[in-house]
N, C-alpha and C positions, 0 to 999 in steps of 0.2 A: 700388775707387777707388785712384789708384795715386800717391804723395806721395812727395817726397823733404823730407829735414830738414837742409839745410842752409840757412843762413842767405840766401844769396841767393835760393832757392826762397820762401820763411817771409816776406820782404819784398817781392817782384817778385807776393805772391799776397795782401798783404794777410793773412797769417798771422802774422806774428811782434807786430802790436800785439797780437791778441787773447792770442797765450801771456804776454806781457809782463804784460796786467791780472789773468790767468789765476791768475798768480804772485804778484802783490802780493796777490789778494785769499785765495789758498790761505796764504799766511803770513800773515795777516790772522786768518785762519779759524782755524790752527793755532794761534795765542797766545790764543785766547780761553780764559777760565776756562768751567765746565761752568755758571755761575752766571748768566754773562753770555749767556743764552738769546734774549733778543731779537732783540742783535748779530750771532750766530750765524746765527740767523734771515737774520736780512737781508741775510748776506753769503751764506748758502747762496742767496739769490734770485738775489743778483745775480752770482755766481757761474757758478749753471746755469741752461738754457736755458728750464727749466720746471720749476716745482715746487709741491706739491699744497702739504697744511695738515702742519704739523705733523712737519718735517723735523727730523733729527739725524745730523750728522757727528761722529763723535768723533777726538781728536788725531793729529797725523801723518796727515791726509788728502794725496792729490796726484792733480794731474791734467794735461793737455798744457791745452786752449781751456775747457772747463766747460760754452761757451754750447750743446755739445753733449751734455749731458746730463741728460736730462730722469728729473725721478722724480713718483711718484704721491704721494695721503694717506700721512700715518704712513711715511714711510721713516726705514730705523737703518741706518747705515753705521758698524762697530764702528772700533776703533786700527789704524792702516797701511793703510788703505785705499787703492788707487791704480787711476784712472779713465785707461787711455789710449784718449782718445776722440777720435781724428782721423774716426772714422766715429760716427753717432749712437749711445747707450747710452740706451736708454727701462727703465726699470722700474717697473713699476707699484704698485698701493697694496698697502698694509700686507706690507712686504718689510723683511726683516731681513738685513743682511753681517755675517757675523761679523768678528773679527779678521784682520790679515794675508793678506785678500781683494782677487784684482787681477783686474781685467775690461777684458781687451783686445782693441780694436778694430785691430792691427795687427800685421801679421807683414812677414818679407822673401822675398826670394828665395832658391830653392836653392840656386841659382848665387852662384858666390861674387865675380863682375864685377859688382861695383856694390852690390853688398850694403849696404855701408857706410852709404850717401848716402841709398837709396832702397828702398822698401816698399809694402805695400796697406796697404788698414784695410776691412774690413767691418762693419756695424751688428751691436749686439748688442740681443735683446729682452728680456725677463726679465720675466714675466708677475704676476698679483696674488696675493698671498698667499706667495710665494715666501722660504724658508728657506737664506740660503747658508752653509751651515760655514768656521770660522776654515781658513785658511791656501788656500781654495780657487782655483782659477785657471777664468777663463771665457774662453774662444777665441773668435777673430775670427767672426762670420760665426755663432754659437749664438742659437738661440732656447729660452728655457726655459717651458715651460707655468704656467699658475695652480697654485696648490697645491702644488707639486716643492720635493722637500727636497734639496740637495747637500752630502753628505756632507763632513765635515773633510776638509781637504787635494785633493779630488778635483780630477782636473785635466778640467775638461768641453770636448771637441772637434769631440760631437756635439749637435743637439738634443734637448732632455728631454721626454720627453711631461708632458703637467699630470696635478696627481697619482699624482706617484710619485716616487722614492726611486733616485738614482746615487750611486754610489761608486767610489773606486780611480781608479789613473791608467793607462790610459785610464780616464773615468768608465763605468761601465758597469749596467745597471738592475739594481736590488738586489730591489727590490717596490713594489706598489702601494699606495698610501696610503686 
């Protein structure tokens, strides 16, 4: 899918309301105490596109729309978290992010004509039971299997089979789980 981010694109497509609520309810989300569980709650619903039982985002979350991003039961999204989700971000139940975890649905071109303005987004899937290590980065266009551990820091550009274990940047298969 192929998007540009500039303001007249974002308005002329019906984009710019959605980042705009996008935003209030992400700093909404981000002042909340760890206490005020409910609130949290309710703003992760209304937030994202879809969401099972029993959700937790912790502070400094960010995201471009939200209403693109769906998660299953039991999802933990640790500190720094950031969702760019111009293309859908599905994750499924009892999935854990660690810290300083970014999962992007978008990249540019090579070319450096127009770069600026204009890029893709591909969906990302990320399957049930799935463990992501702090500081990890997930590329446009990945799918990661049930069970798959990603190791700290990995930067993932491939698909992960389920049940199993990458690491390093490129991420690359460590072992089976």
């Amino acid at each position: 899918m192929r998007y540009e981010r500039n303001i007249r694109f974002l308005m002329d497509n019906g984009l710019l309301e959605t980042m705009v609520k996008a935003d209030a309810l992400v700093r909404k989300l981000n002042s909340l105490s760890i206490v005020q569980q409910e609130e949290m709650n309710a703003t992760i619903r209304e937030l994202f596109g879809t969401v099972g039982v029993n959700p937790s985002v912790s502070a400094n979350f960010h995201c471009d729309f939200g209403c693109n991003i769906h998660v299953g039961n039991n999802f933990y999204a640790g500190y720094n978290c950031t969702m760019l989700d111009y293309a859908e971000i599905r994750i499924g139940d009892n999935c854990m992010v660690g810290p300083d975890v970014g999962i992007y649905t978008t990249y540019h071109d090579e070319k450096p004509e127009g770069r600026y303005l204009s890029g893709y987004a591909e969906p990302i899937t990320i399957g049930n039971d799935v463990w992501i290590g702090g500081g990890a980065r997930i590329l446009p266009g990945v799918t990661i299997g049930d069970g798959a551990i990603i190791a700290a820091g990995a930067v993932v550009r491939n698909n992960v089979d389920s049940r199993t274990i990458v690491g390093g940047v490129p991420a690359k298969f460590i072992k089976n789980v």
